[in-house]
N, C-alpha and C positions, 0 to 999 in steps of 0.2 A: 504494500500500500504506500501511498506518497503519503507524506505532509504536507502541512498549508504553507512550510517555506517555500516548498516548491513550486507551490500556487499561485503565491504572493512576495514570494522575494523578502520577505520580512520576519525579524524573529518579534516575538512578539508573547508578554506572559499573560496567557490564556485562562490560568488562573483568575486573573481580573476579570472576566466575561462573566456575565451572566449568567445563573447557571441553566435559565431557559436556552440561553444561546446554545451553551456546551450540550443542551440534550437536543437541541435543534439539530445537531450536525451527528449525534450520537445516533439518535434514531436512524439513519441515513443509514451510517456506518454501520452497524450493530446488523441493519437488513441486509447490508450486504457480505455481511461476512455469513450469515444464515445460510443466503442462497447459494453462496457461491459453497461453499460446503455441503450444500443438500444436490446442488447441479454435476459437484467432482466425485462427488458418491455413489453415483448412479446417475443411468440416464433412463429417463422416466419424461412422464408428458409434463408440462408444466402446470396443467392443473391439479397434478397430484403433487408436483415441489410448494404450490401457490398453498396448498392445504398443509401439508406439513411446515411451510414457514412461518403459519399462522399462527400455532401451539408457539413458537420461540419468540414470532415479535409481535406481542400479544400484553397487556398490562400483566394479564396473573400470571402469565408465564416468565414477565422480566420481572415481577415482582419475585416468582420464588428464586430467581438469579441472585437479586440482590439482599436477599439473607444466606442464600449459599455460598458470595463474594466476602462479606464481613469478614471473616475470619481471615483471609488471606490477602489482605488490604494493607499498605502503609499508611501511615498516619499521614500523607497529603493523599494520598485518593480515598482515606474514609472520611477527609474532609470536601472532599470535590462531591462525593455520591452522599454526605447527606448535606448540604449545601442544594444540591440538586431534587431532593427527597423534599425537603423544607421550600421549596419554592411554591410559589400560588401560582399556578397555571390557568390559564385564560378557560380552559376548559372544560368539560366534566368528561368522565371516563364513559362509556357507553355500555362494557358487557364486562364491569369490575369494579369492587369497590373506591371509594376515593382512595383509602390508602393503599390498595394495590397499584391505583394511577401514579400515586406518590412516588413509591418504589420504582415505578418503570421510569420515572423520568431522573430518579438520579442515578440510576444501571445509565440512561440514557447520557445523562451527563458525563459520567465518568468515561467511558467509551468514549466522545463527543472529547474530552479533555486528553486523552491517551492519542488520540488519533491526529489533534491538533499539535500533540505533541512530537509526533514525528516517532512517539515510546510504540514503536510496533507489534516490538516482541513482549512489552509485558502486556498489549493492549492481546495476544492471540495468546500469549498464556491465560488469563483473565477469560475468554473466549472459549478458550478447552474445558475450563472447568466448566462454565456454565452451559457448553456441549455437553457434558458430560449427564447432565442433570435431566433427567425424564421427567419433564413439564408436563405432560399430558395425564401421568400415574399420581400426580401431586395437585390434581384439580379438586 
C-alpha cells in the first residue's frame, strides 16, 4: 500500500486530524484490505466476495475487531482508536447499536491513522489479527 507522502509530497502529523477524518480514510482502507484478501483467496463471483465483505466491514463486525485489537495496541494507537471511538459522528448506525457504530469508527480511525502513516506493516499485522477473528460466529 502507498502512503499519503506519496500522494501529497508532505509529511504531515496525522495525529492532529480528526478522528472522523482518520476513520474517513480508514473505512476506505480497512474495505480494501477485506477484499482484496477475500479476491486473492479464491476466485468466486463477486457477489459472493460482496457478501462475505459484509460480515468484516460491517459496524458489529469492526466492533468485535476493536475489543479483539485492545490488547495488542501501543499506547499511541489505543489513543488514536478510542479518540476515534469517542467521536460524535454525524450519523446513526443503521443495523447496530450506537456503541457498536462507536467501535467501528475508531477500528476505523486507527486503520485511517496507520495507513496515513505510511506504518504498513503494523497496519497488516493489526489486519491479520482481526482476519483472524470469525465475525459472523460472534453475532
Amino acid at each position: 500500500m502507498i502512503g499519503s507522502g506519496e500522494i501529497t509530497n508532505e509529511t504531515k502529523d496525522f495525529a492532529q486530524l480528526s478522528p472522523l477524518n482518520l476513520a474517513f480514510v480508514g473505512d476506505a482502507v480497512f474495505s480494501l484490505l477485506v477484499r482484496t484478501r477475500l479476491v486473492a483467496g479464491c476466485n468466486q463471483s463477486a457477489h459472493r466476495h460482496n457478501k462475505a465483505a459484509t460480515e468484516h466491514v460491517c459496524a458489529v463486525g469492526q466492533s468485535i475487531n476493536y475489543y479483539t485489537l485492545l490488547p495488542y495496541l501501543s499506547d499511541k494507537e489505543l489513543s488514536i482508536i478510542k479518540r476515534g471511538r469517542n467521536a460524535n459522528p454525524s450519523q446513526k448506525a443503521k443495523n447496530a447499536s450506537f456503541a457498536e457504530y462507536r467501535n467501528a469508527t475508531g477500528l476505523e480511525a486507527l486503520f485511517g491513522y496507520l495507513y496515513l502513516n505510511g506504518e504498513n506493516e503494523r497496519m497488516m499485522e493489526l489486519f491479520n489479527i482481526c482476519w483472524s477473528v470469525k465475525v459472523n460466529d460472534e453475532k
